[in-house]
C-alpha positions as CSV (number, residue, x, y, z in Angstrom):
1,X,0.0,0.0,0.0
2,X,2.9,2.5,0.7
3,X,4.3,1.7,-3.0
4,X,0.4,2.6,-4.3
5,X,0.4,6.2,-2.1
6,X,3.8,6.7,-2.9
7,X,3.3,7.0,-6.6
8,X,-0.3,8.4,-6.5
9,X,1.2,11.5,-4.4
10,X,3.7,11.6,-6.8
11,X,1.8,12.0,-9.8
12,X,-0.1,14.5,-7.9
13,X,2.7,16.8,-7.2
14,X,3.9,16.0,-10.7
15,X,0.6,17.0,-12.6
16,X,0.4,21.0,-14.1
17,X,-2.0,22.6,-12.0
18,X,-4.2,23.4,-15.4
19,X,-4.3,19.3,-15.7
20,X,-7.6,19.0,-14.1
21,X,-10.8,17.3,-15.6
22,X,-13.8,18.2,-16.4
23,X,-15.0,16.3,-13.8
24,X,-12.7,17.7,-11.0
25,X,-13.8,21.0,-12.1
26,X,-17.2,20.0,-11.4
27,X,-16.3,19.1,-8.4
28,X,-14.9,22.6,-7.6
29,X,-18.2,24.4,-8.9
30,X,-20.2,22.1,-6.8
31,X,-18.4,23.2,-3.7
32,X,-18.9,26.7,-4.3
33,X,-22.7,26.0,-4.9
34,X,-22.6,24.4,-1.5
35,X,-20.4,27.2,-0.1
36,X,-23.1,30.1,-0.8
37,X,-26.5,27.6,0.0
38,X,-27.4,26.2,-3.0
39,X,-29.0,23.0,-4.3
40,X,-26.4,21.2,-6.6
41,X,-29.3,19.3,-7.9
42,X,-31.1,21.7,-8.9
43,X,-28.2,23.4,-10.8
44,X,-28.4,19.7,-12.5
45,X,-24.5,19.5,-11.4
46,X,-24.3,15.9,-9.8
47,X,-26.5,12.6,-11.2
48,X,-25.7,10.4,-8.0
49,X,-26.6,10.2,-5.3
50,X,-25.9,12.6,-2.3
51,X,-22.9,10.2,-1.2
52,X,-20.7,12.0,-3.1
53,X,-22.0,16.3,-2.1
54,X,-21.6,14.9,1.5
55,X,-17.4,14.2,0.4
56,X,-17.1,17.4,-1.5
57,X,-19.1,19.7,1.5
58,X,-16.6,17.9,4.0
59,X,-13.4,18.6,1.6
60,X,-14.6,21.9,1.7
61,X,-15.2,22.7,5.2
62,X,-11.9,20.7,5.5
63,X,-10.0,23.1,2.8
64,X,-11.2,26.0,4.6
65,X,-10.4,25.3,8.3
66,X,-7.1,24.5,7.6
67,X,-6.0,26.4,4.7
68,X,-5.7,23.8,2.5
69,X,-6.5,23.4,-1.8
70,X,-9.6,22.0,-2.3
71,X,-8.1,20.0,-5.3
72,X,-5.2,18.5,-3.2
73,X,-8.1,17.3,0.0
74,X,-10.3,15.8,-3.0
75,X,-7.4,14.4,-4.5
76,X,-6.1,12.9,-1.4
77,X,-9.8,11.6,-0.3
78,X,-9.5,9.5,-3.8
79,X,-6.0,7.9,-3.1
80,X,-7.6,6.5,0.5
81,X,-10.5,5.0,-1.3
82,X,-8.2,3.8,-3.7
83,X,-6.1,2.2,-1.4
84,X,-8.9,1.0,0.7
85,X,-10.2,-1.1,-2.4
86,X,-6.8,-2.4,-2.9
87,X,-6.9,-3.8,1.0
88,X,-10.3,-5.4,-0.2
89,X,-9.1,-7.0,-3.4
90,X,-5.9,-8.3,-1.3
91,X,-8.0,-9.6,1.5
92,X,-9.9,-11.3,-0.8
93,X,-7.3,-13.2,-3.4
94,X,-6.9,-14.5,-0.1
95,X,-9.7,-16.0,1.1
96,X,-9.9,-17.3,-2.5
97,X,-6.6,-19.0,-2.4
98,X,-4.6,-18.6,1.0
99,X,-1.3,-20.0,-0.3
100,X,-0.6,-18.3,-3.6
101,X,1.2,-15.0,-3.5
102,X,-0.4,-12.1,-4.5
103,X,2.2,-9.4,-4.3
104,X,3.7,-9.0,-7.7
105,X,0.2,-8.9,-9.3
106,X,-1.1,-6.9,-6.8
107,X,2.1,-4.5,-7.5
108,X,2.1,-4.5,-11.0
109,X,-1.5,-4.9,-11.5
110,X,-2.9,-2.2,-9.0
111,X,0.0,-0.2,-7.3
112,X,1.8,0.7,-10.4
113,X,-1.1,0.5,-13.1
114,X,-1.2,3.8,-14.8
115,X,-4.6,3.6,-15.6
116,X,-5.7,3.6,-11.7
117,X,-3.5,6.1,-11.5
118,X,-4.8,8.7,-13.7
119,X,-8.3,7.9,-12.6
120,X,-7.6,8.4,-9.4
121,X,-5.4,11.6,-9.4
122,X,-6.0,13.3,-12.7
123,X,-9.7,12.2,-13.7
124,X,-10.4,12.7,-9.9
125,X,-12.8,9.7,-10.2
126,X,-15.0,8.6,-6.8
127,X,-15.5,5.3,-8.3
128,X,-13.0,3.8,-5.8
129,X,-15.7,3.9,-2.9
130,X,-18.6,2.0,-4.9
131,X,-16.4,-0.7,-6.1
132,X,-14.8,-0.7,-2.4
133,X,-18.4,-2.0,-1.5
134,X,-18.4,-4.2,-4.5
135,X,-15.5,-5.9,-2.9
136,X,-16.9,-6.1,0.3
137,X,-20.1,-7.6,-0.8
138,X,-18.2,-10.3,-2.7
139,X,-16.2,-11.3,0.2
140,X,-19.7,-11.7,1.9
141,X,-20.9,-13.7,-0.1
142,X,-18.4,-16.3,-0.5
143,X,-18.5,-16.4,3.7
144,X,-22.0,-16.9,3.3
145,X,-21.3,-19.9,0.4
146,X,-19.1,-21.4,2.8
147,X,-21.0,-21.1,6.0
148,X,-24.3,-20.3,5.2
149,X,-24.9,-17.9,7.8
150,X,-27.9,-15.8,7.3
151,X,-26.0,-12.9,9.2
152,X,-23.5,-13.1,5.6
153,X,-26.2,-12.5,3.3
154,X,-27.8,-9.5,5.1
155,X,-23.7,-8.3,5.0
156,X,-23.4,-8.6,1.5
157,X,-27.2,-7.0,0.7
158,X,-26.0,-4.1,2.9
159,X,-23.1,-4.0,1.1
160,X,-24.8,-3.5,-2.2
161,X,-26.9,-1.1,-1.2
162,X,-24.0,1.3,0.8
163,X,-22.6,0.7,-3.0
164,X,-25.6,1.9,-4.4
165,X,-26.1,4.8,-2.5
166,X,-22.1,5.6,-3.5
167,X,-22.9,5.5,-7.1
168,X,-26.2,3.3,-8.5
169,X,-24.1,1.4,-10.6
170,X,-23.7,-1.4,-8.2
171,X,-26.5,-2.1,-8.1
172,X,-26.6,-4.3,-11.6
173,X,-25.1,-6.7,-9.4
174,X,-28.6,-7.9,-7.7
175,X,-28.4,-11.3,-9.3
176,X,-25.5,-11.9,-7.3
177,X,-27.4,-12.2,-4.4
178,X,-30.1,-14.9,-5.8
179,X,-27.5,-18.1,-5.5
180,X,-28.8,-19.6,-1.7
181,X,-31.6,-16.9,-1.3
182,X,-33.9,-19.6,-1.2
183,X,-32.8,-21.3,1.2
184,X,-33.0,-18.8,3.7
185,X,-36.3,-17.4,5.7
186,X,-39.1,-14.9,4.3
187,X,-38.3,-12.3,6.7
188,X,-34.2,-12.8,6.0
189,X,-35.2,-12.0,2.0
190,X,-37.0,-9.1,2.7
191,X,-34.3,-7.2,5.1
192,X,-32.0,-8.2,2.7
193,X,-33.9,-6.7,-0.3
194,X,-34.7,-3.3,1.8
195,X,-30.7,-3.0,2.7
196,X,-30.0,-3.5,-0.6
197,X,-32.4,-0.8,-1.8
198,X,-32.9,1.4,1.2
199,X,-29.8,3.4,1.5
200,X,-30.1,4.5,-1.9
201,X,-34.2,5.7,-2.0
202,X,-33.3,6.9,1.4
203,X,-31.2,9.2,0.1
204,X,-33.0,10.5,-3.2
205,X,-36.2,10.9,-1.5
206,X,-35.7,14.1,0.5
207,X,-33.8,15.4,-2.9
208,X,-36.8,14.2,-4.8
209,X,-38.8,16.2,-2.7
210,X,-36.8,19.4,-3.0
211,X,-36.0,18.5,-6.6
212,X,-38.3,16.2,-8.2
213,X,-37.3,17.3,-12.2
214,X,-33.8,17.2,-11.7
215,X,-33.2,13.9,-9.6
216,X,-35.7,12.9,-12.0
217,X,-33.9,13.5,-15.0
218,X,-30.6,13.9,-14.0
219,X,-30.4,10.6,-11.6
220,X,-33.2,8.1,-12.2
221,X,-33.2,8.2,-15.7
222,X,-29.7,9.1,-16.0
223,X,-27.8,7.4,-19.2
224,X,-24.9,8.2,-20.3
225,X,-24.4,8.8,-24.3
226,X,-21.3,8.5,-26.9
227,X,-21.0,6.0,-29.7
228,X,-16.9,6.3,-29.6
229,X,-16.7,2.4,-27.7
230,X,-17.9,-0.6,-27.5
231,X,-20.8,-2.0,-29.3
232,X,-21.9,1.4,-30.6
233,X,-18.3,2.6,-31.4
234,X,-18.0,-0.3,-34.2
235,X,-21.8,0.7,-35.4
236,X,-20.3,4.3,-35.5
237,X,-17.4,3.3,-37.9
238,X,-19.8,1.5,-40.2
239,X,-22.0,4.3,-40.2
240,X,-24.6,2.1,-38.4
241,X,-24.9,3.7,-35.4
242,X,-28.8,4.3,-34.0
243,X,-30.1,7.5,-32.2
244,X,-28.9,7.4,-28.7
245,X,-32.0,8.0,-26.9
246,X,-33.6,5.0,-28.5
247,X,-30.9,2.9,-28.6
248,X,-30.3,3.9,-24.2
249,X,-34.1,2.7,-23.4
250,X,-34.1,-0.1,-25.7
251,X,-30.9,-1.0,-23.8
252,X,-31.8,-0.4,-20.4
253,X,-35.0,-2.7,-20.9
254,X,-32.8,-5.7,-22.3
255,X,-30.1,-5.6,-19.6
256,X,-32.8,-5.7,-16.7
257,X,-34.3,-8.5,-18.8
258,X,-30.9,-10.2,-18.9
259,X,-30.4,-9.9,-15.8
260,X,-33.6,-11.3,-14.3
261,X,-33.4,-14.1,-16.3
262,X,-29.7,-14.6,-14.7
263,X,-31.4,-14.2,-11.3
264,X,-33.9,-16.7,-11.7
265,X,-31.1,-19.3,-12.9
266,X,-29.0,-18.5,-10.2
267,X,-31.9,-18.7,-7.9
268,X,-31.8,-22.4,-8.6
269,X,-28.3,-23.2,-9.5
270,X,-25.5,-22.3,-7.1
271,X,-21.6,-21.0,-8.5
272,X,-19.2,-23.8,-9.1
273,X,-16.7,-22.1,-7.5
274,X,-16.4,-19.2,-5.3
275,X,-14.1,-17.0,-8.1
276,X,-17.1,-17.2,-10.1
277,X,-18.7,-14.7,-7.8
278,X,-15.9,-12.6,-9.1
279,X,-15.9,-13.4,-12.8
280,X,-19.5,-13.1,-13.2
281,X,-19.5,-9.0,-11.4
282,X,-16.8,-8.2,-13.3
283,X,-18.4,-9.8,-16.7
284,X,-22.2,-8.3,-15.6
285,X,-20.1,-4.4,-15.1
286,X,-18.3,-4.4,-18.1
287,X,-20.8,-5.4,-21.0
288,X,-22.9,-2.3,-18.8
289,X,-20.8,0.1,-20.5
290,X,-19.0,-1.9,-23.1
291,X,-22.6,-3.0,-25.1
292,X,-24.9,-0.2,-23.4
293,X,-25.1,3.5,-24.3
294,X,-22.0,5.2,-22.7
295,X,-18.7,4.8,-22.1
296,X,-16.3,6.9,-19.9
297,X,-13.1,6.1,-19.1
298,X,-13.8,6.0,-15.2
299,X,-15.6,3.2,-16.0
300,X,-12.7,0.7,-16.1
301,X,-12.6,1.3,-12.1
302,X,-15.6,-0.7,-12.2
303,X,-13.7,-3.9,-13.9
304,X,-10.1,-3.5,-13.5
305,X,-9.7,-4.5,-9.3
306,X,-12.1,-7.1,-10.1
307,X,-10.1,-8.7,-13.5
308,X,-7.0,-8.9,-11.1
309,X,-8.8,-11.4,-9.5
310,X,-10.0,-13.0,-12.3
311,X,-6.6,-13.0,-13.8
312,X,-5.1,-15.1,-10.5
313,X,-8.2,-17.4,-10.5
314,X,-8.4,-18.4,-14.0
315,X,-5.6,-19.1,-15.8
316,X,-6.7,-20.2,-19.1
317,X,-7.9,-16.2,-19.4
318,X,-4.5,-14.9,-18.4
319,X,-3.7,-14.4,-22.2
320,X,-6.7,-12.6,-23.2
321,X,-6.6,-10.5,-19.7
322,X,-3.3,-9.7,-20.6
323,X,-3.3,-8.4,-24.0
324,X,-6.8,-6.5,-23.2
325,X,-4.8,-4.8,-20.0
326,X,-2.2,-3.4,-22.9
327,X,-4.0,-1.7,-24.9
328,X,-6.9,-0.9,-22.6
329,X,-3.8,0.8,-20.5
330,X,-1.8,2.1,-23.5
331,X,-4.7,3.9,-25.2
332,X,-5.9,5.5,-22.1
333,X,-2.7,7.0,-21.6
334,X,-2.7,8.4,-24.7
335,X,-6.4,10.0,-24.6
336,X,-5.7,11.6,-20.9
337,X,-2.1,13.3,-22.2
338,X,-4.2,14.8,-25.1
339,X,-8.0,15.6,-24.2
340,X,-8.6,18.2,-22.6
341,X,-11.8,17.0,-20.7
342,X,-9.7,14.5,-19.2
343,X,-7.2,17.0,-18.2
344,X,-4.2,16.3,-21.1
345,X,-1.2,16.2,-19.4
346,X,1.0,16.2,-21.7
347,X,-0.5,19.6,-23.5
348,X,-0.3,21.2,-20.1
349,X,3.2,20.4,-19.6
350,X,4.0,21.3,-23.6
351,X,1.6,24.4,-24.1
352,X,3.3,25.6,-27.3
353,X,2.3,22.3,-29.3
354,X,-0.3,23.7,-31.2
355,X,-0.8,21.1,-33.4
356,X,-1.0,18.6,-31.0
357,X,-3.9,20.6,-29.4
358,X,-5.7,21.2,-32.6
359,X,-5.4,17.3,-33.6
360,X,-7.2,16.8,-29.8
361,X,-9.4,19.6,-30.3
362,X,-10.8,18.8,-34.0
363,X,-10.3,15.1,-34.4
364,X,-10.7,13.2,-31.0
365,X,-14.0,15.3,-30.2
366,X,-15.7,13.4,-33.0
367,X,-17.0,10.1,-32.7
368,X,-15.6,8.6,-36.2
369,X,-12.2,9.5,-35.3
370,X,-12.6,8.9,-31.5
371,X,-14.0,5.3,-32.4
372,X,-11.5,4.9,-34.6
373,X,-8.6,5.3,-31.8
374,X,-10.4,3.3,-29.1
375,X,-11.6,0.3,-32.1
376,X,-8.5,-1.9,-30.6
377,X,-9.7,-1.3,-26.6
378,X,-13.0,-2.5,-28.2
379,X,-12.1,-5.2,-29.6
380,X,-9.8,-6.2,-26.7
381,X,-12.3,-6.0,-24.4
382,X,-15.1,-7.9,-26.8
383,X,-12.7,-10.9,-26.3
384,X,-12.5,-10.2,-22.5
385,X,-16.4,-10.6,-22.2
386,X,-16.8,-13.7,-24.5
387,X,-14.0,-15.5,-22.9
388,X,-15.2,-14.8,-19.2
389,X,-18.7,-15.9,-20.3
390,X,-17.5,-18.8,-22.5
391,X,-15.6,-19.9,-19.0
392,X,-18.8,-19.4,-16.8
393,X,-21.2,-21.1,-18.9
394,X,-18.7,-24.3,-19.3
395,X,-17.9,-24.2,-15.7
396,X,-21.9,-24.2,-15.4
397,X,-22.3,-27.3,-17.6
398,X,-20.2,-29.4,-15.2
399,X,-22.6,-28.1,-12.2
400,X,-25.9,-28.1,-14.5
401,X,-25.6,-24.2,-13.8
């Protein structure tokens, strides 16, 4: 964990102050909509919910008592929930497999990973604290595989639901919690269904109140747009690509589908192993963003903790994990030294190359050429999802999953 701080600070001090995100500079205006009294909601500034405000209003009170740059306390709030997900994912190669030794992957893989490292730092992404109660739920569950304890179950629901509140992504991971569920009492399924749901309603229905149209629009039916990745990037460089709108509900309805239909399998059919758990959260997060509607690079700190696992468990996908991990890693490099909205750190440190800012400006804010840069990720991360679902469904065979 010291190696991980050490080069997160690092890249912290080492980062132009112009290097922010758009997202870090949303971040600043939300604190000074907070500062004089006002409803970041209803300035349609966040689409979460409150989890994160309550983070930024304490940064801020924090920034102020002491003296201290706003930037540099957010920054520095990320880098512990970073390295609190990295306790999680250690902890848990653990309980998966007690005598292997995790330290080399976990240094290369997470400490010294680039791409963590720039989401963290320079993107400013919060993602670290949902997927830290991603990690915690899955380590839950497997307890509760092993021992069935009811007390397990409730962990892991709570767990989803403290991940929800966080950011709602977590919560496509429902299913997860269908493998045993039958087993257990009436009254066990229902608290487990209200703390997996509760924190998050909790929390939007005062905002709701105060705000109905924005945490309306803004949160509930929230989708994120850009046909640069993914299924809708290759659409976009055949000239295929349908009207987002459309194409979001249309998606939306078929991944719920899916993913009841999942849950009703797994409501009869257990894991074969406990790294399934694992493979399937990581398989379920990625083709959210990698076949749905939108695509942002902070997604890939929904996947990336989770796939070191996956890579250690399952070693006839350590070639595909691999390869994926290059280019997934080398092009985001690339895009954050360039864009501008994801801070381009390499402009900000060489201000004077105007071409290189007019080649970011014109031809990586279109989709064509933006799908166009990112059609190897895609396709390195199409062969991620088939072989991690190819592995689950033959591992299922041999269980009748």
């Amino acid at each position: 964990m010291g190696v991980a701080a050490a080069v997160r600070i690092a890249w912290m001090l080492a980062l132009p102050s112009k290097a922010m995100s758009v997202d870090l500079n949303d971040w600043h205006r939300v604190a000074e909509g907070l500062q004089l009294g006002m409803n970041p909601y209803a300035r349609h500034a966040l689409t979460w919910p409150p989890f994160w405000m309550e983070i930024i209003y304490l940064c801020l009170h924090f920034s102020n008592r002491f003296g201290l740059d706003l930037f540099s306390c957010i920054r520095c709030v990320l880098i512990l929930a970073d390295l609190a997900v990295l306790a999680g994912i250690f902890f848990l190669l653990r309980m998966l497999d007690s005598r292997a030794r995790h330290g080399t992957l976990l240094l290369l893989g997470y400490c010294l990973n680039p791409l963590l490292v720039l989401l963290t730092v320079q993107h400013a992404n919060f993602d670290a604290f949902p997927e830290f109660w991603i990690v915690l739920m899955l380590i839950c569950l497997i307890r509760f595989r092993r021992e069935r304890q009811e007390i397990d179950y409730l962990l892991a629901a709570l767990c989803l639901g403290m991940g929800g509140f966080s950011k709602t992504f977590p919560l496509m991971l429902w299913p997860l919690l269908a493998p045993g569920a039958r087993k257990l009492s009436w009254r066990a399924r229902l608290l487990a269904a209200a703390l997996a749901v509760g924190p998050t309603a909790l929390a939007l229905a005062p905002l709701y109140v105060i705000s109905p149209d924005a945490v309306s629009h803004d949160v509930i039916h929230y989708r994120s747009f850009g046909q640069h990745f993914g299924l809708l990037g290759l659409l976009t460089l055949l000239h295929a690509a349908p009207a987002e709108t459309p194409y979001a509900t249309a998606f939306t309805y078929i991944f719920l589908a899916m993913l009841t239909i999942l849950a009703s399998r797994l409501w009869k059919h257990d894991f074969t192993n406990d790294s399934d758990l694992v493979l399937l959260a990581s398989m379920i997060l990625l083709s959210a963003f990698l076949l749905g509607s939108g695509y942002g690079p902070q997604y890939w700190f929904w996947v990336t903790p989770l796939l070191l696992i996956v890579y250690q468990q399952y070693r006839k996908l350590r070639v595909v994990l691999f390869i994926a991990g290059i280019v997934i890693i080398g092009t985001n490099i690339y895009e954050y030294a360039i864009i501008r909205a994801l801070g381009q750190f390499w402009i900000s440190w060489h201000p004077s190359s105007q071409q290189l800012k007019d080649y970011a400006e014109k031809v990586l804010y279109s989709d064509p050429a933006r799908a166009l840069l990112q059609l190897p990720m895609t396709l390195a991360s199409l062969a991620v999802l088939a072989a991690g679902i190819v592995t689950l469904i033959r591992g299922g065979k041999k269980e009748k999953f």
